[in-house]
PAPATI-39453 format. One record per residue: y, x, z of N, C-alpha, C in turn. Coordinates in steps of 0.001 Angstrom, whole numbers, always signed. Layout:
BEGIN
- Y, X, Z, Y, X, Z, Y, X, Z .
...
//
This chain:
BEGIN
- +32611, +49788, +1594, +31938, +50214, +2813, +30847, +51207, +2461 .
- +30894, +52265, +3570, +29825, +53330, +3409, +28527, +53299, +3328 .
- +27569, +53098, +2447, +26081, +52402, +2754, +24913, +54003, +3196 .
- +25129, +54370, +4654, +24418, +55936, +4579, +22932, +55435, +4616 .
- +22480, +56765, +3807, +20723, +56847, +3761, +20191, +56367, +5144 .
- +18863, +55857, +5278, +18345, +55815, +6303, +17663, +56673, +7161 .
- +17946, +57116, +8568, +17383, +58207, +9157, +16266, +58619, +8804 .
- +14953, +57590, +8605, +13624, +58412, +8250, +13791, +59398, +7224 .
- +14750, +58443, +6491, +14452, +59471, +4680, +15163, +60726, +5333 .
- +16494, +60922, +5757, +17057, +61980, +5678, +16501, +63135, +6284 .
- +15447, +62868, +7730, +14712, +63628, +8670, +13918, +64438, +7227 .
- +13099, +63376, +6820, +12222, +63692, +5244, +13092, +65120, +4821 .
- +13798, +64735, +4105, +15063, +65950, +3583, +15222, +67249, +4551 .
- +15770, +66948, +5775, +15604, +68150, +6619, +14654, +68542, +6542 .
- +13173, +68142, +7087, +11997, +69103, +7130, +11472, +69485, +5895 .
- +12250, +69047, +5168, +11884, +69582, +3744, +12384, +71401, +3591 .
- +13332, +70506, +3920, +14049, +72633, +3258, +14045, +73061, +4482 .
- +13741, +73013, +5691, +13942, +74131, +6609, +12159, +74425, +5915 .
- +11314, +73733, +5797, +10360, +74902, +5159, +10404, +75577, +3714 .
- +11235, +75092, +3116, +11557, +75806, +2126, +12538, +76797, +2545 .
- +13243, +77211, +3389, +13915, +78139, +3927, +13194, +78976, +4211 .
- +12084, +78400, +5501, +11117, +79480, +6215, +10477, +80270, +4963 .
- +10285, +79955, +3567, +9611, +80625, +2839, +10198, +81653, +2090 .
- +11517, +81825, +1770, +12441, +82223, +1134, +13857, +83019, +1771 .
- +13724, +82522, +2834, +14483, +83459, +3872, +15511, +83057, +3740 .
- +16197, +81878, +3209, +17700, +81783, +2320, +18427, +81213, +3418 .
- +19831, +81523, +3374, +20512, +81055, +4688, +20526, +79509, +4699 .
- +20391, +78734, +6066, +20574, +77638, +5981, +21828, +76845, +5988 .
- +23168, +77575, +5830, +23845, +77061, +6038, +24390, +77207, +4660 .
- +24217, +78076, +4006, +24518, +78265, +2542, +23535, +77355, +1884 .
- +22727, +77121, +2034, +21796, +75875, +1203, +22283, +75126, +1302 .
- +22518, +74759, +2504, +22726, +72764, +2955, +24145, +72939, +1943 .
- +25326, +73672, +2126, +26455, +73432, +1562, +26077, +73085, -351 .
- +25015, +74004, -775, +25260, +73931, -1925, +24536, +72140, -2235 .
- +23127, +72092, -1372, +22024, +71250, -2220, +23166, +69632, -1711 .
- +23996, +69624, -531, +24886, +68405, -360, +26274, +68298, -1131 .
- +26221, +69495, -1807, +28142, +69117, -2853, +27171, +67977, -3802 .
- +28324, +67533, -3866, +28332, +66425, -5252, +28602, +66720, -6359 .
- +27272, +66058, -7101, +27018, +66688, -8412, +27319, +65410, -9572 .
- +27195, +64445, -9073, +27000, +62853, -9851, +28151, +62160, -9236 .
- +29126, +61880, -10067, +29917, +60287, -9399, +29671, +59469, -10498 .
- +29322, +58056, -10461, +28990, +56778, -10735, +29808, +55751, -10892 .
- +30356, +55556, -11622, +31450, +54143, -11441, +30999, +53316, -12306 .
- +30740, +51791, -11467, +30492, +51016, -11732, +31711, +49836, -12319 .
- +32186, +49754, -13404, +33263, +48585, -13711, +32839, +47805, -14810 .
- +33528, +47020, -14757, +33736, +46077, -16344, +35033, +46046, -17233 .
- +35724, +46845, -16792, +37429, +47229, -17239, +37140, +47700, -18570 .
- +38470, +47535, -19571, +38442, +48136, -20650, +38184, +49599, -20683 .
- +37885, +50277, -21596, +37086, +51983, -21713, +37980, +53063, -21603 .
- +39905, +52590, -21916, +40819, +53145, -21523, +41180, +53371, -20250 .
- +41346, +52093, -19022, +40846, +51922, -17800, +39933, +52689, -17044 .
- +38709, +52195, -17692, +37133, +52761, -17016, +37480, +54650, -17007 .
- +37807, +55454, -18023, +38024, +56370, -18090, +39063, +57025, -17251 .
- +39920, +56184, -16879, +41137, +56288, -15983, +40621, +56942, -15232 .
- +39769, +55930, -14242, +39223, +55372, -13221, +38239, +57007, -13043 .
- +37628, +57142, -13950, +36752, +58220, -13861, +37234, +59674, -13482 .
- +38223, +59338, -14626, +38671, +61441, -13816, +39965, +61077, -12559 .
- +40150, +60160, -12538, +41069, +59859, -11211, +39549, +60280, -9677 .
- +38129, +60186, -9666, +37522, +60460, -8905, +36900, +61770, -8603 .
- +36645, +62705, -10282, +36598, +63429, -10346, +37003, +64731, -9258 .
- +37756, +64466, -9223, +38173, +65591, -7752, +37193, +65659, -6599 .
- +36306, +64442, -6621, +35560, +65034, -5473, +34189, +65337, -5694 .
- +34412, +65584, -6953, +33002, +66318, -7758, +32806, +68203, -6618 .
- +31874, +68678, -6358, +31452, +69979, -5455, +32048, +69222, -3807 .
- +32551, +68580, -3438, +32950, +68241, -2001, +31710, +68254, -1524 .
- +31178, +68037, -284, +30132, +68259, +509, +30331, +66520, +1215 .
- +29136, +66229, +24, +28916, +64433, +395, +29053, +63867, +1766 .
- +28952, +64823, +3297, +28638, +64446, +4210, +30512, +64366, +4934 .
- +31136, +64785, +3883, +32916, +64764, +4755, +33272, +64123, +3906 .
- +32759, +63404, +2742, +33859, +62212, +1759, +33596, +61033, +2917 .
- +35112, +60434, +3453, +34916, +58858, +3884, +35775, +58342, +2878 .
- +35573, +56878, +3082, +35924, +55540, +2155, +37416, +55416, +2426 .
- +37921, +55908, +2828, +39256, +55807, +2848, +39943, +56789, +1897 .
- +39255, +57823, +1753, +39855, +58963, +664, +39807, +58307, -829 .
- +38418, +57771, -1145, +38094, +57387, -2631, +39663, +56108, -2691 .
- +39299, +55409, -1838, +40443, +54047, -1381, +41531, +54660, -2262 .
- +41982, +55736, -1133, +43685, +56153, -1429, +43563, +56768, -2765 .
- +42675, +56918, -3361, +42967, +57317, -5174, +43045, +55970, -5777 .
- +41958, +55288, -5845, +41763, +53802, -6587, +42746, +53026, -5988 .
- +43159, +52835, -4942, +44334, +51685, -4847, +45777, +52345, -6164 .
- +45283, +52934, -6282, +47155, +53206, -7341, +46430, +51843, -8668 .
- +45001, +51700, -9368, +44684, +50649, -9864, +44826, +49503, -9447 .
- +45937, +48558, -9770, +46025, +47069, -9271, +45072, +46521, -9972 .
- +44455, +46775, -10526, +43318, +45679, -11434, +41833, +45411, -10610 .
- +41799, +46716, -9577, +41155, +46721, -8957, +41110, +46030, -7703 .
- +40335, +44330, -7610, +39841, +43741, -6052, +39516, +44172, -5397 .
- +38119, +44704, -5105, +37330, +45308, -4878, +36183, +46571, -5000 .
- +36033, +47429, -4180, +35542, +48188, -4377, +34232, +48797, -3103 .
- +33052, +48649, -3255, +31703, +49616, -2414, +31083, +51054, -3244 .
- +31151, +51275, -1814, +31019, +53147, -2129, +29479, +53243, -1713 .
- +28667, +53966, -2028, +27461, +54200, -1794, +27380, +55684, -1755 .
- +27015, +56652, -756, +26338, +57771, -960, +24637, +57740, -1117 .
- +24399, +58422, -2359, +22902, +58653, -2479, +22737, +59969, -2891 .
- +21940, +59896, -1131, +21547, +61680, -1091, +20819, +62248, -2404 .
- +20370, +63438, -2458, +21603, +64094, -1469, +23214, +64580, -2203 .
- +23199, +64427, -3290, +24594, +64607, -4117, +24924, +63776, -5264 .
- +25013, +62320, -5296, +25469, +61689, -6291, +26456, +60188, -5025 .
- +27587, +60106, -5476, +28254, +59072, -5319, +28471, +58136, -6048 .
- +28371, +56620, -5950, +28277, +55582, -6652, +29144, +54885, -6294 .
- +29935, +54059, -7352, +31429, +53934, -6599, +31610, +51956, -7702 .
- +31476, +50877, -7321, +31174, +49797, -8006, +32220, +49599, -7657 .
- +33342, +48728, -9046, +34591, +48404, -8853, +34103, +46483, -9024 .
- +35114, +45740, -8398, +35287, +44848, -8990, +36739, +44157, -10066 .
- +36731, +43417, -10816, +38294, +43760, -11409, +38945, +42290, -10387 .
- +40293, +42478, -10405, +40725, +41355, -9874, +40981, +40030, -10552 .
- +40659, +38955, -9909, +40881, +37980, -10492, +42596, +37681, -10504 .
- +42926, +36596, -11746, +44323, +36643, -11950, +44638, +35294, -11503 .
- +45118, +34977, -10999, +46271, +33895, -10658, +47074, +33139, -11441 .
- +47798, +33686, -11536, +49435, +33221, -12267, +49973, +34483, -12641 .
- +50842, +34743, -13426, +51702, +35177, -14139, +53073, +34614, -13832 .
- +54346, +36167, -13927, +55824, +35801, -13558, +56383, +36578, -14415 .
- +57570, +36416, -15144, +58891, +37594, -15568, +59522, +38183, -14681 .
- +59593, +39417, -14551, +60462, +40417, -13286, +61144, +41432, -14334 .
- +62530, +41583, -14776, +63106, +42564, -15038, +62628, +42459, -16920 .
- +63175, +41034, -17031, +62121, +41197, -18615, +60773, +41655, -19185 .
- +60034, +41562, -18299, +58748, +42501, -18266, +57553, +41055, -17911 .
- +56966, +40668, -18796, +55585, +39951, -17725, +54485, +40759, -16822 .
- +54618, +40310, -15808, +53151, +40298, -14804, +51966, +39617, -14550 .
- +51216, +39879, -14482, +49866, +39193, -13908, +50255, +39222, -12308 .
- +49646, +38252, -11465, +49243, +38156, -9933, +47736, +38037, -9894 .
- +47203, +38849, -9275, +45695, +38894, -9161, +45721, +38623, -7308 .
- +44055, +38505, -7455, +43651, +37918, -5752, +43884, +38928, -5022 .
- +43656, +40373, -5627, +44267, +41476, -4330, +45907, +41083, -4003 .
- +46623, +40436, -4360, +47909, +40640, -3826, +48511, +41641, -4668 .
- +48418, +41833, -6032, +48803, +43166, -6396, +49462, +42642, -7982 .
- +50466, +43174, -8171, +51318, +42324, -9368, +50752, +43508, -10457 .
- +49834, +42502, -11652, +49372, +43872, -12923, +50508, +43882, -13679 .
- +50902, +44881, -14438, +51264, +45039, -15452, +50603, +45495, -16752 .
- +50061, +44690, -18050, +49010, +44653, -18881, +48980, +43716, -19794 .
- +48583, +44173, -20893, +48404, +43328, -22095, +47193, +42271, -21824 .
- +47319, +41555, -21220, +46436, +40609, -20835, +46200, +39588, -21923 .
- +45125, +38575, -21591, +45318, +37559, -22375, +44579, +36259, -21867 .
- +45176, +35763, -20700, +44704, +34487, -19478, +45534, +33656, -20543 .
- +44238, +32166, -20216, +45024, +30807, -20693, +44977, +30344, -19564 .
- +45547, +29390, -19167, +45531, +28029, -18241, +45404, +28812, -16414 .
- +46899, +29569, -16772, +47439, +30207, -15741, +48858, +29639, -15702 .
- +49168, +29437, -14346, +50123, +28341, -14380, +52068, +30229, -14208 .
- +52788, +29489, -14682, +53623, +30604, -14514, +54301, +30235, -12785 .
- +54765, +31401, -12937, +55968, +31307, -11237, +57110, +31314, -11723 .
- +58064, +30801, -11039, +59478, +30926, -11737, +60486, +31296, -10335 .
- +61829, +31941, -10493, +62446, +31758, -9757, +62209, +33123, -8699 .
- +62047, +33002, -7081, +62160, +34054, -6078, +60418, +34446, -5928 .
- +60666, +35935, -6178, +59012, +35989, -6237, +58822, +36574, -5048 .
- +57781, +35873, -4764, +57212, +36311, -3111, +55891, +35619, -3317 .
- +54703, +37091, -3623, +53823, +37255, -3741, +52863, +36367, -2205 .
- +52678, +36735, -1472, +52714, +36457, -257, +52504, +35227, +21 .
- +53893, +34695, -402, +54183, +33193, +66, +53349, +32045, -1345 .
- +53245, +32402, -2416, +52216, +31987, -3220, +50889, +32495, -3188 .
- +50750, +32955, -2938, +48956, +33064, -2071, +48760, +32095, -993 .
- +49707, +31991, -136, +49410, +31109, +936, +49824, +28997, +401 .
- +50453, +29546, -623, +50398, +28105, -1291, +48867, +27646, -1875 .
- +48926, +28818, -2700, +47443, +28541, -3061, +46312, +28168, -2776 .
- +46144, +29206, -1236, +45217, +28421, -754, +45403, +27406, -43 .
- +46246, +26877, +446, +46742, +25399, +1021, +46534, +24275, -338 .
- +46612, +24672, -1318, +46019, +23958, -2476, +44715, +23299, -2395 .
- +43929, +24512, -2603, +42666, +24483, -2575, +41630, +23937, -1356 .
- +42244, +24607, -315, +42273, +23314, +968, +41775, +22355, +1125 .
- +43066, +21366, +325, +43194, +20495, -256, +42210, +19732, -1148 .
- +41678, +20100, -1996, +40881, +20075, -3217, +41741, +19713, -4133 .
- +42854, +20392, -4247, +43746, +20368, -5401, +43114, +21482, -6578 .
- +43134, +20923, -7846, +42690, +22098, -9261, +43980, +22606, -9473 .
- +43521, +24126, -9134, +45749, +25004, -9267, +45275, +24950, -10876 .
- +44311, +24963, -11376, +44496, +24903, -13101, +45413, +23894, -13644 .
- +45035, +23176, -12754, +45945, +21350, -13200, +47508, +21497, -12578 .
- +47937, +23005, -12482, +49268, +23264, -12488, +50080, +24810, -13655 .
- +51336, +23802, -13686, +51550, +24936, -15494, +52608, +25545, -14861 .
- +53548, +25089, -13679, +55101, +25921, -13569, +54667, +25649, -11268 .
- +55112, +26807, -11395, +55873, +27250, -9835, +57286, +27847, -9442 .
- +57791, +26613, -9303, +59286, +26845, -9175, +59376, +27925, -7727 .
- +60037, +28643, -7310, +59894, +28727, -6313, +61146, +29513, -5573 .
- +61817, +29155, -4597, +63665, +29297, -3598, +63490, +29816, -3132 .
- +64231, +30784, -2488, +64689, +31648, -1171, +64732, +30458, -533 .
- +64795, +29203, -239, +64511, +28652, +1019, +63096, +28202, +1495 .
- +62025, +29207, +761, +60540, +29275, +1344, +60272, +27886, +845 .
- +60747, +27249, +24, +60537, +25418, -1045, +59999, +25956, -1993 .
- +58717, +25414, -2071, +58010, +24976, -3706, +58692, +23765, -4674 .
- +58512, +23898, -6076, +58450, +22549, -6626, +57437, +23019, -7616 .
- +56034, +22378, -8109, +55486, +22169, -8524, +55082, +21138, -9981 .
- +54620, +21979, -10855, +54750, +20882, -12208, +53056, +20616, -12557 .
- +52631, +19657, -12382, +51585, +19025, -12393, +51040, +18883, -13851 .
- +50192, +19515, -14817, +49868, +19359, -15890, +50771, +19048, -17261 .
- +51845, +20074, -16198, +53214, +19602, -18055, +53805, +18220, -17599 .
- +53956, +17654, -16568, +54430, +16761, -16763, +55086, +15909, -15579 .
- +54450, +15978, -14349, +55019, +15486, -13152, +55539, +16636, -12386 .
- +56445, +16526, -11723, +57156, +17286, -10907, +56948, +17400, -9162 .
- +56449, +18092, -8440, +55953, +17565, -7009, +57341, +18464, -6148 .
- +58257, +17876, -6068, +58931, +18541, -4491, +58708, +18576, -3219 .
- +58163, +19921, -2886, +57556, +19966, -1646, +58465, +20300, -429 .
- +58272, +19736, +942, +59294, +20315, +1554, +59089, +21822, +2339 .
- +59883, +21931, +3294, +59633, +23608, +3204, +59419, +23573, +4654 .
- +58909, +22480, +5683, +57918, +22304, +6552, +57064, +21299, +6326 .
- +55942, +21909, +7266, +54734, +20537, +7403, +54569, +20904, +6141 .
- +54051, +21362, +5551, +53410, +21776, +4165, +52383, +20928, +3616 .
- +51398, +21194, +4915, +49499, +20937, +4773, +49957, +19144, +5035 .
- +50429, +18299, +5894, +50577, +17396, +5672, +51159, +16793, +4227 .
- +52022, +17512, +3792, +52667, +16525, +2746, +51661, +16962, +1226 .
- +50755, +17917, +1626, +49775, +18313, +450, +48748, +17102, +351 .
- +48526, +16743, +1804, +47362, +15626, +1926, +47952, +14340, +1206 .
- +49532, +14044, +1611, +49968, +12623, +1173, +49805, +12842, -271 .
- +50222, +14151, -1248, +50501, +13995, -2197, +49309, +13795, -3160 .
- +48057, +14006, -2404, +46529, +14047, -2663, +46376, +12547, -2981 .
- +46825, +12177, -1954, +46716, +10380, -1745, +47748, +9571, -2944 .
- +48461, +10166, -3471, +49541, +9726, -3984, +48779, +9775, -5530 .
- +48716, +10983, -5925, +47819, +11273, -7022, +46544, +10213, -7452 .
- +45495, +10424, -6420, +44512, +9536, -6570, +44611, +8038, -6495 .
- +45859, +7805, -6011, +46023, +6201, -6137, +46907, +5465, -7016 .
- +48143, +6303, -7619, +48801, +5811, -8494, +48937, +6206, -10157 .
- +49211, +5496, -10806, +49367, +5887, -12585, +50780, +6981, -12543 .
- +50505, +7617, -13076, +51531, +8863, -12975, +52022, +8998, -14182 .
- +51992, +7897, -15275, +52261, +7733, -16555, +53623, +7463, -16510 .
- +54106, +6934, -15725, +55655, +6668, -15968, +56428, +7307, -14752 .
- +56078, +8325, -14322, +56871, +9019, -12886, +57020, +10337, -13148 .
- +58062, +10999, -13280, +58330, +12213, -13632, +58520, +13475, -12513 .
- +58675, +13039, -11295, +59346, +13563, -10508, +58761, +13030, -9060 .
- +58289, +13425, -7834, +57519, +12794, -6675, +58202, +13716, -5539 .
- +59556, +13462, -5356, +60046, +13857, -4154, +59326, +13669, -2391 .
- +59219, +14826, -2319, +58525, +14828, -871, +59248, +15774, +527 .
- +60876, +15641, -285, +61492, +16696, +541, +61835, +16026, +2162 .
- +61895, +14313, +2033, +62145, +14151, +3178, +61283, +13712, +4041 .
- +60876, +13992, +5046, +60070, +14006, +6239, +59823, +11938, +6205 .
- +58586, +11480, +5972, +58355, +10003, +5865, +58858, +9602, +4849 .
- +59280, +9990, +3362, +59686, +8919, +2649, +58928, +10105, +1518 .
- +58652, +8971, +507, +58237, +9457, -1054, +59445, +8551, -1957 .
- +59721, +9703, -2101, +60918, +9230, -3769, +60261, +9384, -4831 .
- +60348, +8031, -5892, +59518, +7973, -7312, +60538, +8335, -8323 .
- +60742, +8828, -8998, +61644, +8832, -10229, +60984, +9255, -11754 .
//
């Protein structure tokens, strides 16, 4: 989001150079163009220096633009080609430097697509990168970005720890199955979701899970132990 100067200051600025005009005779419309191009862009990240550099001459282009016609949708449509990138605030600070603070995205889970690993980060955006996350649970199976975000947070909801999950099975029939710390298996059904998240909450906290491999929840009122 655009954070513009505040009117007092900028009035400040105007009556500044129209008397520096009146003294010098210099056109005012040729001033304002030169003293408002942009002279400074600023990027703020924590990305590796290969990245960060990316990032830098990818903005570059709007180095001389006239600070008062850059909107946040232009810088946007360069930086979105970075999936690593969550978030991002733009700041203009008159009268010619842009400040541009990235945030990196947080990662999720990890999937194989096409022999290739991915990262899933919180933008919704699949990385491709030499990463190095522990105690990221994998996805397996039909990937639909989308539809595991919305698991997720139905997790969390919950007060389920997604850390305290290692595998996400996941069907073209919109069905999770879930592997619980390496070791229990949760079949979820593929309605009533948020209900059978609560039973399985209840199920967890009340029973020894030492000898149960498997916690079928596909049918509507019944829990299968195996």
């Amino acid at each position: 989001m655009l954070q513009l100067i505040g009117r007092e200051k900028f009035y400040l600025y105007f009556f500044f150079i129209l008397t520096l005009l009146s003294f010098h005779n210099i056109s005012l419309s040729t001033y304002f163009n030169d003293f408002f191009k942009i002279k400074k862009i600023v990027v703020i990240n924590n990305f590796e220096k290969e990245v960060s550099e990316r990032i830098s001459e990818s903005v570059n282009k709007f180095n001389g633009v006239n600070i008062f016609s850059i909107e946040a949708n232009q810088i946007f449509e360069v930086l979105n080609n970075f999936n690593l990138i969550s978030e991002l605030k733009i700041n203009k600070e008159y009268p010619s430097t842009l400040k541009i603070e990235l945030k990196e995205a947080k990662i999720f889970a990890y999937f194989i697509e096409n022999n290739r690993k991915y990262f899933l980060g919180d933008n919704g955006k699949k990385i491709q990168k030499n990463l190095n996350y522990e105690n990221i649970p994998l996805i397996v199976g039909n990937i639909e970005i989308k539809s595991f975000l919305d698991l997720r947070k139905k997790l969390v909801l919950n007060d389920f720890n997604v850390e305290d999950f290692t595998k996400f099975y996941s069907y073209r029939s919109n069905r999770w199955d879930l592997v619980y710390k390496n070791k229990v298996t949760f079949k979820l059904p593929i309605d009533d979701l948020d209900s059978s998240l609560v039973l399985l909450k209840e199920i967890i906290n009340n029973l020894n899970l030492e000898k149960v491999n498997i916690i079928d929840l596909r049918i509507k009122n019944n829990v299968i132990l195996s």
